[in-house]
PQR file of N, CA, C, O and H, with PARSE charges and radii, in Angstrom:
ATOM      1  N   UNK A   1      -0.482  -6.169 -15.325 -0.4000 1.5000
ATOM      2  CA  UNK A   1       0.501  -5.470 -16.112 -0.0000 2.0000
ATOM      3  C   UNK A   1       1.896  -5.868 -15.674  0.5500 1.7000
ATOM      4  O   UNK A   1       2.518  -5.668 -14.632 -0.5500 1.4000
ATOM      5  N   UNK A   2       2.132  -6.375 -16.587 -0.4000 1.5000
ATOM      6  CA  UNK A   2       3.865  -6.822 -16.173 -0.0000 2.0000
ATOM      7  C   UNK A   2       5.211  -6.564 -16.884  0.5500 1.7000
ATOM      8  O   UNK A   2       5.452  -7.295 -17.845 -0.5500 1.4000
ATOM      9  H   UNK A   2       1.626  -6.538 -17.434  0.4000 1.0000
ATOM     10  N   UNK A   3       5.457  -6.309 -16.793 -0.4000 1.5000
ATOM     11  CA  UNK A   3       6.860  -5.339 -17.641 -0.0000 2.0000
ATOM     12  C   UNK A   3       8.412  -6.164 -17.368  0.5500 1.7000
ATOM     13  O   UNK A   3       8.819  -6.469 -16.247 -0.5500 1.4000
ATOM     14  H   UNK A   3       5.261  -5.715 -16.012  0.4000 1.0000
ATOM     15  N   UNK A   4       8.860  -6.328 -18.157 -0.4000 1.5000
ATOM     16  CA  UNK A   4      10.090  -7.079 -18.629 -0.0000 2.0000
ATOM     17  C   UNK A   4      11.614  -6.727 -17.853  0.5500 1.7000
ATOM     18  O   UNK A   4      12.593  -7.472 -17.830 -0.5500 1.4000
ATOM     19  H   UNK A   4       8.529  -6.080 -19.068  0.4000 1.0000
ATOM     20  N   UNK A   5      11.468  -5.141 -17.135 -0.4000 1.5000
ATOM     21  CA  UNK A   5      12.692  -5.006 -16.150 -0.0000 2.0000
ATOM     22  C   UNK A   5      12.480  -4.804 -14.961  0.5500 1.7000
ATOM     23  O   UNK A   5      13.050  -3.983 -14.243 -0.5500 1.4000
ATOM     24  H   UNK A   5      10.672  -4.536 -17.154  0.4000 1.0000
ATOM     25  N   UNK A   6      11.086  -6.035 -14.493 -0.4000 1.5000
ATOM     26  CA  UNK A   6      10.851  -6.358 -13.399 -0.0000 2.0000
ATOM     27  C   UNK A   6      10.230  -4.890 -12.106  0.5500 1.7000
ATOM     28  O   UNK A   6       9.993  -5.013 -10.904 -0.5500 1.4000
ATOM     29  H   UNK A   6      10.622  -6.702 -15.077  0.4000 1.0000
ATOM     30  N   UNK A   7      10.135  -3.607 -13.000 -0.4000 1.5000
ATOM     31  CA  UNK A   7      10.040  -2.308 -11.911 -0.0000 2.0000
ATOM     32  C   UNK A   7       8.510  -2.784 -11.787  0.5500 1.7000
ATOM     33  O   UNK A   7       8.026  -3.617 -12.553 -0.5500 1.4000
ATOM     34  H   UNK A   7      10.327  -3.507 -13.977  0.4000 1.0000
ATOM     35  N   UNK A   8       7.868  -2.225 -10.842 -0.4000 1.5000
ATOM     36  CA  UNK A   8       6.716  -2.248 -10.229 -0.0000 2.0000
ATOM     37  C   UNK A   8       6.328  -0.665 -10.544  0.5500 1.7000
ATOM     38  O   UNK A   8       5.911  -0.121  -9.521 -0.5500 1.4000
ATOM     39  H   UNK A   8       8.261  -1.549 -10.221  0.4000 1.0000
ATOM     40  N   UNK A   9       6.363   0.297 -11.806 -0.4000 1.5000
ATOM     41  CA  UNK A   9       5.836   1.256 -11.415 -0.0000 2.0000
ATOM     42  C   UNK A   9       4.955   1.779 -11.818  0.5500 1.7000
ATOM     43  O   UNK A   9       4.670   1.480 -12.978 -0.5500 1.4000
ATOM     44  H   UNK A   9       6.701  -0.145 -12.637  0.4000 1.0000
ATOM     45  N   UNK A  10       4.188   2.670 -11.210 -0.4000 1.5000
ATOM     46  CA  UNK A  10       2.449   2.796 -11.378 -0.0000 2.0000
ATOM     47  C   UNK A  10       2.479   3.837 -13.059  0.5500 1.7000
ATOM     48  O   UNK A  10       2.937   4.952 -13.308 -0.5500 1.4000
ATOM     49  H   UNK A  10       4.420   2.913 -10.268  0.4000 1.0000
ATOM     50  N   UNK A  11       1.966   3.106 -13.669 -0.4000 1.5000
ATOM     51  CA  UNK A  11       1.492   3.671 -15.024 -0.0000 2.0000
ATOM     52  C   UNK A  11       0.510   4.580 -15.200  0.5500 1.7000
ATOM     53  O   UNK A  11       0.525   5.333 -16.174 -0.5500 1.4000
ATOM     54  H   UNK A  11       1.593   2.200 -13.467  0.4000 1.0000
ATOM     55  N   UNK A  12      -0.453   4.612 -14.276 -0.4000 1.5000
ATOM     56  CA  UNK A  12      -1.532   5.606 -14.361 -0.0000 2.0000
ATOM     57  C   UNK A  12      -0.881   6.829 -13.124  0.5500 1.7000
ATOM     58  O   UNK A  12      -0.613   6.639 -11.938 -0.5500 1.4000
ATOM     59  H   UNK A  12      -0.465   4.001 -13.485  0.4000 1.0000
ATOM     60  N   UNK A  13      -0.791   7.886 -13.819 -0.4000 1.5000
ATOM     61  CA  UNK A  13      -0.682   8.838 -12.835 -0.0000 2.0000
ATOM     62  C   UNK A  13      -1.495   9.171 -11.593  0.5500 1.7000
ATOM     63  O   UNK A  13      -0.963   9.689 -10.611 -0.5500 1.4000
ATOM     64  H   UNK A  13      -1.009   8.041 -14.783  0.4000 1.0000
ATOM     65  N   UNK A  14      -2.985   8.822 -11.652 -0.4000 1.5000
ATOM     66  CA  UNK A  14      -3.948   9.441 -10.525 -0.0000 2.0000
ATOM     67  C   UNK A  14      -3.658   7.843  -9.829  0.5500 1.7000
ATOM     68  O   UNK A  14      -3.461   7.791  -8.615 -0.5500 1.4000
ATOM     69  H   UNK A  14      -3.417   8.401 -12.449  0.4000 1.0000
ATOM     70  N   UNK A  15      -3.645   6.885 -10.444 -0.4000 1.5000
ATOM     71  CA  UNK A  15      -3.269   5.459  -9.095 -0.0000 2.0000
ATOM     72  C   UNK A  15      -2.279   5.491  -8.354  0.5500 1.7000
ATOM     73  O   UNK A  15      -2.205   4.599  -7.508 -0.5500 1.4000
ATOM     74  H   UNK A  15      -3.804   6.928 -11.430  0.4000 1.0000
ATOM     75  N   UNK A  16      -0.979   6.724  -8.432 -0.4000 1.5000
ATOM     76  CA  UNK A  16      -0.372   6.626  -7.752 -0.0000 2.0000
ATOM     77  C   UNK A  16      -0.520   7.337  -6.564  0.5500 1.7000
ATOM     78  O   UNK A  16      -0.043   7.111  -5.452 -0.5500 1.4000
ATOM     79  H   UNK A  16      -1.039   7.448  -9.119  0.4000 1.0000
ATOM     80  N   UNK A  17      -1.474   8.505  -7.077 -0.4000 1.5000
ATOM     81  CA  UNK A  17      -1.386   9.397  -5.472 -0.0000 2.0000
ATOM     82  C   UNK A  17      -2.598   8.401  -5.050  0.5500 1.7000
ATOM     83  O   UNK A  17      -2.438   8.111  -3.865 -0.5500 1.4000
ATOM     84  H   UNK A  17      -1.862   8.690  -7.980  0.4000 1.0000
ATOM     85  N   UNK A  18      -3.845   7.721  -5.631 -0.4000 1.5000
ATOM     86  CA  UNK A  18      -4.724   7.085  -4.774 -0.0000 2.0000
ATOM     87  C   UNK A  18      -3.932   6.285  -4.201  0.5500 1.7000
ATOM     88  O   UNK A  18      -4.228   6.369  -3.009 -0.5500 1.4000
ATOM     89  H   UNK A  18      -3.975   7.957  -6.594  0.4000 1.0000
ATOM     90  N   UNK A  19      -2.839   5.326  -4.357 -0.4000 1.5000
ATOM     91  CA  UNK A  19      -2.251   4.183  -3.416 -0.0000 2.0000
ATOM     92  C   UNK A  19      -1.645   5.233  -2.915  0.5500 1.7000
ATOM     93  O   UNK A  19      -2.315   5.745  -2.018 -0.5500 1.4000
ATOM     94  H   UNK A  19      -2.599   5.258  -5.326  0.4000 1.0000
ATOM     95  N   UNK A  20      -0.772   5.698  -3.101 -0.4000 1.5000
ATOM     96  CA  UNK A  20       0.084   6.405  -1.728 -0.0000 2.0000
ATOM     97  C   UNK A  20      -0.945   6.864  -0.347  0.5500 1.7000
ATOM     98  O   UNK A  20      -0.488   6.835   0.796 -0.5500 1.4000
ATOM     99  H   UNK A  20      -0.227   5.282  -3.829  0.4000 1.0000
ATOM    100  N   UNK A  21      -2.328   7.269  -0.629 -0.4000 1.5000
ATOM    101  CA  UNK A  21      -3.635   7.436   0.274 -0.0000 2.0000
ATOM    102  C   UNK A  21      -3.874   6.401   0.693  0.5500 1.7000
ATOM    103  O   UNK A  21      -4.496   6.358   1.754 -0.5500 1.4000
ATOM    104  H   UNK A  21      -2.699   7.293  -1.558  0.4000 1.0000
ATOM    105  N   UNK A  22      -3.582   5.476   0.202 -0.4000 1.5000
ATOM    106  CA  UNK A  22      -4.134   4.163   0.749 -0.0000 2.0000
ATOM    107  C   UNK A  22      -3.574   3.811   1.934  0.5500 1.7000
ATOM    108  O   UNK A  22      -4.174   3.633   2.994 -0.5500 1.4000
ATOM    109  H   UNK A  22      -3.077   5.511  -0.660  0.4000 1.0000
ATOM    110  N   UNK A  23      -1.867   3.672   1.635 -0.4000 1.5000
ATOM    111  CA  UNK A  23      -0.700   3.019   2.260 -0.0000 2.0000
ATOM    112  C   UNK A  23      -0.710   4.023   3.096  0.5500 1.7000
ATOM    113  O   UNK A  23      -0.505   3.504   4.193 -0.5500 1.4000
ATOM    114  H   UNK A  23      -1.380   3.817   0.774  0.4000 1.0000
ATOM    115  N   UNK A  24      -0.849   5.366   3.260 -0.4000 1.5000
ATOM    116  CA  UNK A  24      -0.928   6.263   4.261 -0.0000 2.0000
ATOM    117  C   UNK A  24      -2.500   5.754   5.511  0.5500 1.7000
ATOM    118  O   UNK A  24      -2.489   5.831   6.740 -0.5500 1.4000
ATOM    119  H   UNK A  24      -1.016   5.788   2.368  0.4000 1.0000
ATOM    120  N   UNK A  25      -3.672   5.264   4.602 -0.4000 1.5000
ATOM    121  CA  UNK A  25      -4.368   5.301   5.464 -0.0000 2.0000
ATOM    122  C   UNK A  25      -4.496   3.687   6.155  0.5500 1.7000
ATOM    123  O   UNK A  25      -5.316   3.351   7.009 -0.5500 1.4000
ATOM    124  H   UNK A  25      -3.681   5.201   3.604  0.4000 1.0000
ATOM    125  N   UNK A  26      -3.624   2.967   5.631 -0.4000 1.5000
ATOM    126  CA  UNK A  26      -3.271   1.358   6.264 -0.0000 2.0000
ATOM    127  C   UNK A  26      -2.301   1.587   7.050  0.5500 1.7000
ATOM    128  O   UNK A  26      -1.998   0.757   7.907 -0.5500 1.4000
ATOM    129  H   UNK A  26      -2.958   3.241   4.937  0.4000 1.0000
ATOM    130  N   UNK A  27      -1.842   2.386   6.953 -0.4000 1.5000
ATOM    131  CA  UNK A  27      -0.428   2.507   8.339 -0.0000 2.0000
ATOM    132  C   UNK A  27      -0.666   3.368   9.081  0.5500 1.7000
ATOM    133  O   UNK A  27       0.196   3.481   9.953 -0.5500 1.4000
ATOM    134  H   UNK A  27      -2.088   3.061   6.257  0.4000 1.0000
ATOM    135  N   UNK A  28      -1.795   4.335   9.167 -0.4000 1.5000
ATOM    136  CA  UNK A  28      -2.135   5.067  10.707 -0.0000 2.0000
ATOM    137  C   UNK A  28      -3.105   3.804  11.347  0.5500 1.7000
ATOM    138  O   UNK A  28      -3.171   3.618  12.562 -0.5500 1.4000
ATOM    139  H   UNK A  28      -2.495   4.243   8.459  0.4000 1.0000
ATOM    140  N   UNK A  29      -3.718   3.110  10.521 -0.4000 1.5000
ATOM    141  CA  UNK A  29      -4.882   2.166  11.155 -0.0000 2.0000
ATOM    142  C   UNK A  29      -3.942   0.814  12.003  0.5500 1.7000
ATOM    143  O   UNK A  29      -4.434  -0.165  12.564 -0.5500 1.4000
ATOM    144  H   UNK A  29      -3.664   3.262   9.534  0.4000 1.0000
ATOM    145  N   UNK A  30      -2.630   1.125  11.878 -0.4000 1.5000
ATOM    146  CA  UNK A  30      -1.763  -0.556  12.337 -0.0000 2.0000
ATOM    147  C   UNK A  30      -0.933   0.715  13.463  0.5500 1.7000
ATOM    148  O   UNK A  30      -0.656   0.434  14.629 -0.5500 1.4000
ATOM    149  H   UNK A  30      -2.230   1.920  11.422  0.4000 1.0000
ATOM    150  N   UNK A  31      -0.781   1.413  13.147 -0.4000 1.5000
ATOM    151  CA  UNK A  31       0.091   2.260  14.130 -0.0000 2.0000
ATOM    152  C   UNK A  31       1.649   2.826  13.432  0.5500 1.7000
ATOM    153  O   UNK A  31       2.532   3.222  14.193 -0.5500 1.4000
ATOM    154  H   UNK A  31      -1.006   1.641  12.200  0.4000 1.0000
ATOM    155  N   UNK A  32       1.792   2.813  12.369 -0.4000 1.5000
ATOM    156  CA  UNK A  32       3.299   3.075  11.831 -0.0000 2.0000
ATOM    157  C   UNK A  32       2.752   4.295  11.239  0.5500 1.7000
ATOM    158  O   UNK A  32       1.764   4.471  10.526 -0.5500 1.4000
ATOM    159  H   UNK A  32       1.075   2.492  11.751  0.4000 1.0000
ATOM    160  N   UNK A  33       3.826   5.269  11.808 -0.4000 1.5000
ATOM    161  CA  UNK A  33       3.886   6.961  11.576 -0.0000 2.0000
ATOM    162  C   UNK A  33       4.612   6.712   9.787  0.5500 1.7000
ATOM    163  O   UNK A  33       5.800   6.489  10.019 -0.5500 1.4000
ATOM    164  H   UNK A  33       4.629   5.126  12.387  0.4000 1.0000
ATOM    165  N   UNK A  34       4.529   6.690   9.128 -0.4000 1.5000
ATOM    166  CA  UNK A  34       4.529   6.808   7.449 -0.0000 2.0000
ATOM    167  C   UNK A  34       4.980   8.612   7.090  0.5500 1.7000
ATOM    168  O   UNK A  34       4.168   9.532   7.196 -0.5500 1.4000
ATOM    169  H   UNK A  34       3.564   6.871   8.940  0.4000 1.0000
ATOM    170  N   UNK A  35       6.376   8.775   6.681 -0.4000 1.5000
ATOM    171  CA  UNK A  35       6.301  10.043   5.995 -0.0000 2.0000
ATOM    172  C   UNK A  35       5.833  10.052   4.691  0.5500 1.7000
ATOM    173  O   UNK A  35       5.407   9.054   4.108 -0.5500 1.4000
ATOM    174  H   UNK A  35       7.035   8.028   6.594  0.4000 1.0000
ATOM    175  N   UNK A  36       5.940  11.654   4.026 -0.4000 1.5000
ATOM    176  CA  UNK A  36       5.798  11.446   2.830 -0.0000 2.0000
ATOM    177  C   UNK A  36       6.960  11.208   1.859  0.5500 1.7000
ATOM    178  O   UNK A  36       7.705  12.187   1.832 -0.5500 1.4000
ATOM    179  H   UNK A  36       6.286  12.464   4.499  0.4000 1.0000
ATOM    180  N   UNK A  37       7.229  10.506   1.292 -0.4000 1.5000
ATOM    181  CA  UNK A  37       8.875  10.317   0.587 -0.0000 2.0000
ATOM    182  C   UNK A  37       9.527   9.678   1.036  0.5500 1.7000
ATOM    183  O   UNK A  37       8.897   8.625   0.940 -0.5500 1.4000
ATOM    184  H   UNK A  37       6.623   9.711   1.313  0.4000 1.0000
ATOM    185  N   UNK A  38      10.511   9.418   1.570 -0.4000 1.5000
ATOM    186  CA  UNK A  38      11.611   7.990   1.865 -0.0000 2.0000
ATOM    187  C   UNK A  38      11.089   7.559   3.469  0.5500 1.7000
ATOM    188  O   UNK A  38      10.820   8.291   4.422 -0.5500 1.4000
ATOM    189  H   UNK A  38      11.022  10.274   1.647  0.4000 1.0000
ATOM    190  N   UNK A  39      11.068   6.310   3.364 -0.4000 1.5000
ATOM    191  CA  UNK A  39      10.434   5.330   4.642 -0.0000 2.0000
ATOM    192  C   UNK A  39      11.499   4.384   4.740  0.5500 1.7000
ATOM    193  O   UNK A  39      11.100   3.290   5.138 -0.5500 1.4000
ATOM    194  H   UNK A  39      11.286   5.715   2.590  0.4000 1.0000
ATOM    195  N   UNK A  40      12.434   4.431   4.561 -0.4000 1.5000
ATOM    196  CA  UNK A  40      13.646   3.165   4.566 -0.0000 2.0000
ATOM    197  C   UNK A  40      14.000   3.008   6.132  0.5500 1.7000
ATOM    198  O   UNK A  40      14.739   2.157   6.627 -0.5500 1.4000
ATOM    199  H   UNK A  40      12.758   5.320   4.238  0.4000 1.0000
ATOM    200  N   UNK A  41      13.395   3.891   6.698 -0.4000 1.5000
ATOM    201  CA  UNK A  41      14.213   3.457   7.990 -0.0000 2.0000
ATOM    202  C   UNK A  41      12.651   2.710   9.614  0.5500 1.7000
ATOM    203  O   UNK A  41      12.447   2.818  10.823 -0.5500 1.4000
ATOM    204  H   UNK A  41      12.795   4.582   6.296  0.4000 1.0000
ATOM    205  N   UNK A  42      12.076   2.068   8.428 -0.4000 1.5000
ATOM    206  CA  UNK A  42      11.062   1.538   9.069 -0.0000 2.0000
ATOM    207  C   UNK A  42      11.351   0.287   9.280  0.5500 1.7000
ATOM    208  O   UNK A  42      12.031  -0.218   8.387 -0.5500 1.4000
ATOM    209  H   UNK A  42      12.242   1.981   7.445  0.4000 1.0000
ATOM    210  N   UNK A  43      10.981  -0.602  10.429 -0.4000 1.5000
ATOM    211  CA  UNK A  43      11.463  -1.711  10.486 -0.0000 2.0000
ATOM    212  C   UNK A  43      10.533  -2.882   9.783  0.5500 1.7000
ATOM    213  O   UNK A  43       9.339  -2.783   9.498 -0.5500 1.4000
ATOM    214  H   UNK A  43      10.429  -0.191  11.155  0.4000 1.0000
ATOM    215  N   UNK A  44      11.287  -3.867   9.609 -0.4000 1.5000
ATOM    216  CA  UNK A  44      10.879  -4.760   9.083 -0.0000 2.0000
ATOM    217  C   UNK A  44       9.155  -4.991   9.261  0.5500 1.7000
ATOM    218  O   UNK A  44       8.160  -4.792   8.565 -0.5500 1.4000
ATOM    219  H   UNK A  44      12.256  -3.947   9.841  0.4000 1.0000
ATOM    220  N   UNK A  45       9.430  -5.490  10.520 -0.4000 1.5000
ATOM    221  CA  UNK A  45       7.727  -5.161  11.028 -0.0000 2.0000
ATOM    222  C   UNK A  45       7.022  -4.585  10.694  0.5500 1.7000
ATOM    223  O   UNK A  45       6.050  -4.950  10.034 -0.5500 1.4000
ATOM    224  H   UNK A  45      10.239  -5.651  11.086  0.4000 1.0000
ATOM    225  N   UNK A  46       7.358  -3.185  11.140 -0.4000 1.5000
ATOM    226  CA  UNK A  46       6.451  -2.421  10.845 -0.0000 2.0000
ATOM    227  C   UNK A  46       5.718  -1.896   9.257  0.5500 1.7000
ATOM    228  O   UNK A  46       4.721  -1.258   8.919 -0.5500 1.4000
ATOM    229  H   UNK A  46       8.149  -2.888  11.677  0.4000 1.0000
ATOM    230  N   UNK A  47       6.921  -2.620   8.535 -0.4000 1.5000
ATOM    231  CA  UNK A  47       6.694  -2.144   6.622 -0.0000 2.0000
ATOM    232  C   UNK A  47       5.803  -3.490   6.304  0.5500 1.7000
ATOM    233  O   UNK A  47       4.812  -3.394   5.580 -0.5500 1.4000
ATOM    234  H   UNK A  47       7.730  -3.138   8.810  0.4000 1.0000
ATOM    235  N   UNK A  48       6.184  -4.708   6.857 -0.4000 1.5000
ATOM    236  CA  UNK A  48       4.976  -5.895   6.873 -0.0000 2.0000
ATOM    237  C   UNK A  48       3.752  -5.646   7.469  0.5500 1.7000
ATOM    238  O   UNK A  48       2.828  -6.178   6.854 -0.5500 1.4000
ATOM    239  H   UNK A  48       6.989  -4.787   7.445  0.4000 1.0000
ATOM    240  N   UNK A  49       3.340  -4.865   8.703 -0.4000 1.5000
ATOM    241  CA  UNK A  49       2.212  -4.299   8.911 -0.0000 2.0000
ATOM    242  C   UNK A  49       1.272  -3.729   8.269  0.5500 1.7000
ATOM    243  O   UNK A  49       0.043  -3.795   8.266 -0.5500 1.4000
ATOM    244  H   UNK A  49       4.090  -4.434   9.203  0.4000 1.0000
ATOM    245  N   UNK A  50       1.902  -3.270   7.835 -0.4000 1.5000
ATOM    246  CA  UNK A  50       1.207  -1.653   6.438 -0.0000 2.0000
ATOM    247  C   UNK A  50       1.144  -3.049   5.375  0.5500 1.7000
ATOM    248  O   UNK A  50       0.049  -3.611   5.411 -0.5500 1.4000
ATOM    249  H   UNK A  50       2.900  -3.216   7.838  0.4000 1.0000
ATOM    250  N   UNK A  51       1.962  -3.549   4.629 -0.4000 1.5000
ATOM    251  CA  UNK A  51       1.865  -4.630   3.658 -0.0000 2.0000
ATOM    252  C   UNK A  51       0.668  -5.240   4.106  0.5500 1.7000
ATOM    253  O   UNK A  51      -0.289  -5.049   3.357 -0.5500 1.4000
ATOM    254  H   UNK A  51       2.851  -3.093   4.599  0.4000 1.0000
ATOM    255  N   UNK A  52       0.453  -5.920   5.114 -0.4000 1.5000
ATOM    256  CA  UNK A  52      -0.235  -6.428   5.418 -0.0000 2.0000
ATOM    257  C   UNK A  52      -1.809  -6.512   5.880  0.5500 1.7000
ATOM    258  O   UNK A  52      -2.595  -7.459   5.922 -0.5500 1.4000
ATOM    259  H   UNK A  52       1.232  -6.075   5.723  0.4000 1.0000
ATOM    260  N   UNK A  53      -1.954  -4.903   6.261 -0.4000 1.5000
ATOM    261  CA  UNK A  53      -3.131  -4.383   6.093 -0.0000 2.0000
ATOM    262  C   UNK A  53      -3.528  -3.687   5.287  0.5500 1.7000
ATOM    263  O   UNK A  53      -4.745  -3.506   5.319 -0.5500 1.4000
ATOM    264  H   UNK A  53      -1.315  -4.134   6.227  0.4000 1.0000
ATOM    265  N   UNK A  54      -2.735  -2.971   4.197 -0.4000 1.5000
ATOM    266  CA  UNK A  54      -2.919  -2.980   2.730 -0.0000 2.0000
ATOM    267  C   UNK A  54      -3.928  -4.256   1.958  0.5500 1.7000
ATOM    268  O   UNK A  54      -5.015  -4.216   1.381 -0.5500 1.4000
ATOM    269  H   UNK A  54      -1.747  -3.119   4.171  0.4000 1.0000
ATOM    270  N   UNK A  55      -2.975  -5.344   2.276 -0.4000 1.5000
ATOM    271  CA  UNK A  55      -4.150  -6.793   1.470 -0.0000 2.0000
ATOM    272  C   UNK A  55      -5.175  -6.593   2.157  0.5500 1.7000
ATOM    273  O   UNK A  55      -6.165  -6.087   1.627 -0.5500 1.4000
ATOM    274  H   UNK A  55      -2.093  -5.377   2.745  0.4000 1.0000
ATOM    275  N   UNK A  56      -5.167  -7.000   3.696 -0.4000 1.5000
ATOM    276  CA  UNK A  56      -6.644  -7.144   4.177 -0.0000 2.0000
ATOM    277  C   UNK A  56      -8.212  -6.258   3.720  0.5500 1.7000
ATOM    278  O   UNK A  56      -9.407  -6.488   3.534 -0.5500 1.4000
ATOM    279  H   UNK A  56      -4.363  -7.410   4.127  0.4000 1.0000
ATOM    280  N   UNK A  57      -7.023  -4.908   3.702 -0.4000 1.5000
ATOM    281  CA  UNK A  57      -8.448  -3.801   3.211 -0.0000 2.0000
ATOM    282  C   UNK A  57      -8.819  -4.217   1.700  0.5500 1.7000
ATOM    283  O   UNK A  57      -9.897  -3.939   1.173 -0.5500 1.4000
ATOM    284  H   UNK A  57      -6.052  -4.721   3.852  0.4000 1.0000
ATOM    285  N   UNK A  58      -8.026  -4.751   1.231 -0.4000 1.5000
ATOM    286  CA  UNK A  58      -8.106  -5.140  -0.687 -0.0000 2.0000
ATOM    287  C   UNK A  58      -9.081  -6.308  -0.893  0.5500 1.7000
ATOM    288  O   UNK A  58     -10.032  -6.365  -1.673 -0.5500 1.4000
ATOM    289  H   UNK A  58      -7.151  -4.976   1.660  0.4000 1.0000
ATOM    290  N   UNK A  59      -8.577  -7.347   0.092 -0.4000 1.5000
ATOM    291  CA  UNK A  59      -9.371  -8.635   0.108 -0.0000 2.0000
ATOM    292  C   UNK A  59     -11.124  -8.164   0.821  0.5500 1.7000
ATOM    293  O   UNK A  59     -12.116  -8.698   0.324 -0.5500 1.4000
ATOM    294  H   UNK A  59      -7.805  -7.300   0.726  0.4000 1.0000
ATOM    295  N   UNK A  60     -11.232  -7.420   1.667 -0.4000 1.5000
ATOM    296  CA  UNK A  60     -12.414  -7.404   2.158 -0.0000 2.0000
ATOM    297  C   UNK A  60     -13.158  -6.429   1.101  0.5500 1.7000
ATOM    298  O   UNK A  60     -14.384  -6.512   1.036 -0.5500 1.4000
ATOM    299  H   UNK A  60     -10.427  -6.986   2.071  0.4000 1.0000
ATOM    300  N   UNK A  61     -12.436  -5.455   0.219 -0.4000 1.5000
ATOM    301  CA  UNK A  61     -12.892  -4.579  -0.468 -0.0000 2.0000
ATOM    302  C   UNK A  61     -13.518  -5.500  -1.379  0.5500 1.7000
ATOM    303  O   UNK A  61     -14.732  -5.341  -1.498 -0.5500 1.4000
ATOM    304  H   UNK A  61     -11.440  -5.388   0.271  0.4000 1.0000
ATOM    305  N   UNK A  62     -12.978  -6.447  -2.069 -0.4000 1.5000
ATOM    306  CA  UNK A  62     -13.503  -7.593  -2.771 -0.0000 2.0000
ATOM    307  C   UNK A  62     -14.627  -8.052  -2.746  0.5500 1.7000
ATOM    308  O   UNK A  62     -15.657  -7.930  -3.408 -0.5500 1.4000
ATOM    309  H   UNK A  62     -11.991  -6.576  -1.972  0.4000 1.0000
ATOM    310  N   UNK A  63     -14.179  -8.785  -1.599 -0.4000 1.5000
ATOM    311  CA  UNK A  63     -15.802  -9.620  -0.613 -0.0000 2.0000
ATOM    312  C   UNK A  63     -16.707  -8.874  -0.360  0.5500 1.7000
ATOM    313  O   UNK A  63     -17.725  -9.469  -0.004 -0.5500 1.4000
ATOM    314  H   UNK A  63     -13.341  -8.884  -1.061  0.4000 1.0000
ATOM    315  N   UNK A  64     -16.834  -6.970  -0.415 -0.4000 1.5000
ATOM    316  CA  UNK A  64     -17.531  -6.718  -0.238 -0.0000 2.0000
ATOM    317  C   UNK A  64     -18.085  -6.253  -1.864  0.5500 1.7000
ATOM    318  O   UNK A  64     -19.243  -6.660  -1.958 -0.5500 1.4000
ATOM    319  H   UNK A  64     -16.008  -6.487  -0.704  0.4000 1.0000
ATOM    320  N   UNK A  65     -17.879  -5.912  -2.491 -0.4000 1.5000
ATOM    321  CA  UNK A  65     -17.909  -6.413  -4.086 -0.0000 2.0000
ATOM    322  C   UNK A  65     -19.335  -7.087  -4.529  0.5500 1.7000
ATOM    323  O   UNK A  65     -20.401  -6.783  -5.065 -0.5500 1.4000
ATOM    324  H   UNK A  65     -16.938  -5.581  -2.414  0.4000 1.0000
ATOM    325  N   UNK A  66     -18.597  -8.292  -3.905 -0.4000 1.5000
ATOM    326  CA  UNK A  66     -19.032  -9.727  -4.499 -0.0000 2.0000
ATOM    327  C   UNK A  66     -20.756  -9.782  -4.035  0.5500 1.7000
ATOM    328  O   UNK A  66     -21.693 -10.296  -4.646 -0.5500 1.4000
ATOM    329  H   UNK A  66     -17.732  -8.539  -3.469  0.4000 1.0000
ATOM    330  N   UNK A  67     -20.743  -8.904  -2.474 -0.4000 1.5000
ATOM    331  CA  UNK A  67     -22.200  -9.213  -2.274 -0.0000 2.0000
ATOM    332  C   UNK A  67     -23.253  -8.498  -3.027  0.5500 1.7000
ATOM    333  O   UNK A  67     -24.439  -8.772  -2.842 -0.5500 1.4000
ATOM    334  H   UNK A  67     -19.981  -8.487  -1.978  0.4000 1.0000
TER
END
């Protein structure tokens, strides 16, 4: 789904509280304390962490899929 003024925002109402569960439960598993509502003052790192184990759980969710 891609939309023309470039926003990223979640169209289905129940996908948004499931990802916000998600990103909450990828950033206690890396170690970054995550509030609920504004996170701007997380460091670089630590918001690539969560990014980053966000994919991993997505990609293995896949692979596990596939078997």
């Amino acid at each position: 789904m891609s939309n023309s003024n470039g926003s990223n925002k979640i169209v289905v109402p129940n996908a948004r509280e499931a990802m916000n569960k998600f990103k909450m439960e990828a950033a206690s598993e890396v170690g970054v304390n995550l509030k609920q509502g504004y996170n701007g003052d997380l460091t670089s790192r630590q918001a690539g962490s969560v990014g980053g184990q966000m994919v991993k759980k997505m990609i293995e969710a896949y692979e596990n899929g596939m078997k």
